[in-house]
Each structure stands twice: as structure tokens, then as C-alpha cells.
C-alpha positions as protocol buffer text, in pm:
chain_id: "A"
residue {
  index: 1
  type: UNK
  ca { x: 0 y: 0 z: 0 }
}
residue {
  index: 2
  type: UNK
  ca { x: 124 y: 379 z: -103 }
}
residue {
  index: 3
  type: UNK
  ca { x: 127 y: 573 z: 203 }
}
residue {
  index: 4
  type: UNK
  ca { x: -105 y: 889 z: 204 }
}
residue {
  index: 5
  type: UNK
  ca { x: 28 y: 1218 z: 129 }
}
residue {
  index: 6
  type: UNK
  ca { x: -166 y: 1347 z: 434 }
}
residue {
  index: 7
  type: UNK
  ca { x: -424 y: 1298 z: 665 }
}
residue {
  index: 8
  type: UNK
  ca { x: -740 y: 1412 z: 470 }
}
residue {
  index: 9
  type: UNK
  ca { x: -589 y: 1175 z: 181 }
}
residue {
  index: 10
  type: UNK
  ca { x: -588 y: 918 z: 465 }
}
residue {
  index: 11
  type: UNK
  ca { x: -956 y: 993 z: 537 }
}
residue {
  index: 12
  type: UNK
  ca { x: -1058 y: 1014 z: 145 }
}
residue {
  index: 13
  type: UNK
  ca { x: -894 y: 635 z: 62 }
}
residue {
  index: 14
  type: UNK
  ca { x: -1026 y: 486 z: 417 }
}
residue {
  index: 15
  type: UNK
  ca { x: -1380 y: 580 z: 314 }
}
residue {
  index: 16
  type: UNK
  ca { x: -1355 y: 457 z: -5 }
}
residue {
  index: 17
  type: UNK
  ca { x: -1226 y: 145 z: 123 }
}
residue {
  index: 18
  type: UNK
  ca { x: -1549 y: 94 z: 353 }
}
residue {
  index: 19
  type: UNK
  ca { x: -1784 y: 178 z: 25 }
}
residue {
  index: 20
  type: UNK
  ca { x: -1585 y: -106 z: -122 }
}
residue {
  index: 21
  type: UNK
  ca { x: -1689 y: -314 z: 160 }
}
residue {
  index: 22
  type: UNK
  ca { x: -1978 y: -250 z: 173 }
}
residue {
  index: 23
  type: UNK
  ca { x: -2089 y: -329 z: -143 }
}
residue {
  index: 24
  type: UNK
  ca { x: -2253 y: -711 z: -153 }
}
residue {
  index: 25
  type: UNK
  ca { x: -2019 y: -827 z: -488 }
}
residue {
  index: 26
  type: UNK
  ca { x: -1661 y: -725 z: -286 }
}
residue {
  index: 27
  type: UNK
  ca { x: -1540 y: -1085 z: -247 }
}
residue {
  index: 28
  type: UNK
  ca { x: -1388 y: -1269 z: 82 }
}
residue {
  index: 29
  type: UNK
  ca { x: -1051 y: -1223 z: -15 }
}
residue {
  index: 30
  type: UNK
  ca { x: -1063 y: -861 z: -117 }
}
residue {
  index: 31
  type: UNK
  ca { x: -1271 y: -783 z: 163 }
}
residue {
  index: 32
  type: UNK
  ca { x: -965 y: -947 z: 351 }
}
residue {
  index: 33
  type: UNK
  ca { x: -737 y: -751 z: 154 }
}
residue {
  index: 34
  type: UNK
  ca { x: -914 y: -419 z: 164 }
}
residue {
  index: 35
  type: UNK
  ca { x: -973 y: -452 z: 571 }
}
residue {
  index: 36
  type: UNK
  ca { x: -565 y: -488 z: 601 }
}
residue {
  index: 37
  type: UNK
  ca { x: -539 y: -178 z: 345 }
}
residue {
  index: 38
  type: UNK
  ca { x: -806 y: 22 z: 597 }
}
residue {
  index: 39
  type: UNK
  ca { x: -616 y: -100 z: 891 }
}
residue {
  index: 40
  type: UNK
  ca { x: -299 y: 63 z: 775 }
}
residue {
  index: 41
  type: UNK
  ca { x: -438 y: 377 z: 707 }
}
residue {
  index: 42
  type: UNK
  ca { x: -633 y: 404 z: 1034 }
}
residue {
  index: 43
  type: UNK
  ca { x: -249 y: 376 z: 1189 }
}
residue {
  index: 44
  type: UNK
  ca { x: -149 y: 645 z: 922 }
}
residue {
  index: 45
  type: UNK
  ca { x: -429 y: 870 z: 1024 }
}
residue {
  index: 46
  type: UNK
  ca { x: -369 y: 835 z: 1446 }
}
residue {
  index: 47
  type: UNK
  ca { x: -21 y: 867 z: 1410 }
}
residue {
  index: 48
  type: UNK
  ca { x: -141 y: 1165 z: 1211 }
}
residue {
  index: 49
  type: UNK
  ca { x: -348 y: 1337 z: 1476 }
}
residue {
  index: 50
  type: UNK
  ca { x: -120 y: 1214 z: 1776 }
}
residue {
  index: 51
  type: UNK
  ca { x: 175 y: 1411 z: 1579 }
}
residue {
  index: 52
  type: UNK
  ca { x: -32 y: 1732 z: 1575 }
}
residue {
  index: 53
  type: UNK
  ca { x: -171 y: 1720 z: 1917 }
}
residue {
  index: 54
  type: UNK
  ca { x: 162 y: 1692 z: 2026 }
}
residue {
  index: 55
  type: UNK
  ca { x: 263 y: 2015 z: 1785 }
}
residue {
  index: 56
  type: UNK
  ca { x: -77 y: 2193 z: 1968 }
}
residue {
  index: 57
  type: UNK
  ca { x: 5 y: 2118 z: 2310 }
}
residue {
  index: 58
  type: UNK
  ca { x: 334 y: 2210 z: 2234 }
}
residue {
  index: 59
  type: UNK
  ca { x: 196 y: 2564 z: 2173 }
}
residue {
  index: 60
  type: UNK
  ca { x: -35 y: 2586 z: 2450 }
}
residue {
  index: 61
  type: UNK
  ca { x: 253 y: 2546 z: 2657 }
}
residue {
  index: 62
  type: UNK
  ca { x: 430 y: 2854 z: 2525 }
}
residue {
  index: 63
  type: UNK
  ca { x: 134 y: 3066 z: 2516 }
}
residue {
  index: 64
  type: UNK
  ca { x: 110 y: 2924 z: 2910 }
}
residue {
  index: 65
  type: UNK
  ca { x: 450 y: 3055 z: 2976 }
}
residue {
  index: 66
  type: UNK
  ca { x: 416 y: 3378 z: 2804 }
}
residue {
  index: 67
  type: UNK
  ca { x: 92 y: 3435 z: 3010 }
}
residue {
  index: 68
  type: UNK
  ca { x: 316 y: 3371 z: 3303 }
}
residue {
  index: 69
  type: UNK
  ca { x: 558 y: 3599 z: 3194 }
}
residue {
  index: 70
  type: UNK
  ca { x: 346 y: 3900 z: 3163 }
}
residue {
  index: 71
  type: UNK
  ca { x: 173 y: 3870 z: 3501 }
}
């Protein structure tokens, strides 16, 4: 599987992997096959928003100390 470019790419390809499943001609083994492909870019997507909560919190924490500073 080709890695996303980023996480709304992430999103796009996940949901059209469910529409793929959930269409009653997607056989066993490409249901199989498209459920690993979905799994991969559920990691892709976390590690995604984990990344950028870390970047936000990261900020909040400056804007904390500035606060602090002016007081």
C-alpha cells in the first residue's frame, strides 16, 4: 500500500475502502485484503493526529509561559 500524502488523503482512501466493503459483490478475499489496506491507514491517520496534538500542546505550553511571563 502507497502511504497517504496526508491525513485528509488518509480519510478520502479509508472511506472509499469501507464503500468497497460495503458493497454485496466485494469478495472474501478482497474484503480481507481491503480490511488490512483500511487498517494501515487508520495507523497512518492516528499517528497523524497524535503528531499534531503533540505540535498543539506544544503551543499551549508557550502561550502558558508567556501568560506567566506577563503577570
Amino acid at each position: 500500500m502507497k502511504q497517504p500524502k496526508s491525513f485528509e488523503e488518509g480519510i478520502a482512501r479509508l472511506k472509499e475502502s469501507l464503500d468497497v466493503l460495503g458493497q454485496e459483490n466485494t469478495s472474501l478475499n478482497d474484503s480481507v485484503k481491503i480490511y488490512a489496506e483500511a487498517a494501515e491507514l487508520i495507523r497512518y491517520c492516528h499517528d497523524c493526529l497524535e503528531k499534531h496534538k503533540l505540535q498543539v500542546e506544544e503551543i499551549d505550553l508557550q502561550l502558558a509561559r508567556l501568560g506567566g511571563q506577563e503577570e
